[in-house]
C-alpha positions as CSV (number, residue, x, y, z in Angstrom):
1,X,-5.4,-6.9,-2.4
2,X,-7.3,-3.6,-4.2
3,X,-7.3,-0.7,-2.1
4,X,-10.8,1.4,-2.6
5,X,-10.1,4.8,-1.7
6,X,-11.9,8.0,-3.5
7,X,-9.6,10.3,-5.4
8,X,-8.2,12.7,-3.1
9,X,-5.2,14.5,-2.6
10,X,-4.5,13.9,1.3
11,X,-6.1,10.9,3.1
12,X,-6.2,10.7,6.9
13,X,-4.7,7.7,9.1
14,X,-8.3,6.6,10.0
15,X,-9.5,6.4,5.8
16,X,-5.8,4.6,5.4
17,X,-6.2,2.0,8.1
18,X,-9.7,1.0,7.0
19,X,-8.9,0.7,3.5
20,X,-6.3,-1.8,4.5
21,X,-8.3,-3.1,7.1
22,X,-5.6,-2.7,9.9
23,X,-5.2,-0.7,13.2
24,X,-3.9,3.1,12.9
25,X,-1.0,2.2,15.4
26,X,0.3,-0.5,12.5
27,X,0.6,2.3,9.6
28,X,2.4,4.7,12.3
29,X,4.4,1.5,12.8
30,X,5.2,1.5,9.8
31,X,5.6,5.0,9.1
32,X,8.8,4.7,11.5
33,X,10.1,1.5,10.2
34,X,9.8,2.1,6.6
35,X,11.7,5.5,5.1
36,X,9.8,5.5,2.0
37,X,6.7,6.5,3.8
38,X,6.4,10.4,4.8
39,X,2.7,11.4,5.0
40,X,2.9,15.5,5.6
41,X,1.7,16.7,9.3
42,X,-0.4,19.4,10.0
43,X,-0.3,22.1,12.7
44,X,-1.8,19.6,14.9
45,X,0.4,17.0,14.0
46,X,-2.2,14.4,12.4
47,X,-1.1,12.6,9.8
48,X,-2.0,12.8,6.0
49,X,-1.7,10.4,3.8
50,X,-0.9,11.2,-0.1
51,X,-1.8,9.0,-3.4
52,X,2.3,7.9,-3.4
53,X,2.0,7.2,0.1
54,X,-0.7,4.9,-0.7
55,X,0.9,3.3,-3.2
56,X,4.2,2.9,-1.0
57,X,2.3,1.5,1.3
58,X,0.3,-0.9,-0.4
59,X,3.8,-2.1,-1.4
60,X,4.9,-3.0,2.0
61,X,1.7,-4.5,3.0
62,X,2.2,-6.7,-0.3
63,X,5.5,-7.6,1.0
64,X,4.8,-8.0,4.4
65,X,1.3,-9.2,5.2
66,X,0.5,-11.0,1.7
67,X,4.4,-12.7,0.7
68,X,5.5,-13.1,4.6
69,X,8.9,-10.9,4.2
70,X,10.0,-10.0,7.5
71,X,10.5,-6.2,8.3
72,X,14.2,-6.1,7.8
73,X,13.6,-8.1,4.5
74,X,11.3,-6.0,3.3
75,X,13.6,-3.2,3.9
76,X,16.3,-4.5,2.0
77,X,13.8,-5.8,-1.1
78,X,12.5,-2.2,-1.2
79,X,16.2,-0.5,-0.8
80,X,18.1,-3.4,-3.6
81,X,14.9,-2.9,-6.0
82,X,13.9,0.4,-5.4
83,X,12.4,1.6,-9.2
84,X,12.1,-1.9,-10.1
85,X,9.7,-3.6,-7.2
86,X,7.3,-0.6,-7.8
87,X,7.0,-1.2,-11.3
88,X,6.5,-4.7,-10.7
89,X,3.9,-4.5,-8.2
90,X,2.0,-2.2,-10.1
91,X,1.9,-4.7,-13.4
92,X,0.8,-8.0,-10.6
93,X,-1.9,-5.6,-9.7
94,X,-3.1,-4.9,-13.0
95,X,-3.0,-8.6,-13.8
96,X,-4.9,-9.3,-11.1
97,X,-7.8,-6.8,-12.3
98,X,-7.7,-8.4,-15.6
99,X,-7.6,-12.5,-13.9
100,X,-11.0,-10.5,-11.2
101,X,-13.0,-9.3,-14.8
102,X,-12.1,-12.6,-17.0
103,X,-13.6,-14.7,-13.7
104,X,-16.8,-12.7,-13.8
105,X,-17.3,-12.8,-17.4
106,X,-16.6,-16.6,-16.9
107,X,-19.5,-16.4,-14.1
108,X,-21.8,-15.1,-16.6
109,X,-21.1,-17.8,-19.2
């Protein structure tokens, strides 16, 4: 799954949950269950979001929604493979990009 979302420094809950195409409640959800997630508040307590944030997660969405990992399992993955399940998941996503381009040149053949 690609995330479209214009460069920006701080993104709100509402621009986060329709990129991912989920409810706000699931990302606070999340926010609670997953430490690795800390969007910044502001002095009325809404929630923004920023680019590492995003990246975080799109991690745990990967994990949970897209390889089934439970919430407690994708806890531990993200706590054993910290550095390494980052790093990972951002070379499957370039991959990906490449396999989407290399289908639509195929297209055009």
């Amino acid at each position: 799954m690609h995330i479209e979302l214009p460069q920006k420094l701080y993104y709100s809950i509402g621009e986060v949950a329709e990129a991912f195409k989920v409810n706000t409640s699931l990302i606070r959800f999340w926010e609670k269950e997953f430490d690795v997630l800390q969007p910044k508040k502001n002095a009325k307590g809404n929630r923004k979001f920023t680019p590492k944030d995003i990246k975080n997660l799109e991690l745990i969405y990967h994990l949970v929604k897209q390889r089934g990992f439970t919430l407690e399992g994708a806890k531990t993955h993200l706590k054993e493979n910290k550095g390494k399940t980052l790093e990972n998941f951002d070379i499957i996503r370039k991959l990906e990009s490449v396999k989407s381009e290399l289908l639509k040149i195929k297209e055009q053949l």
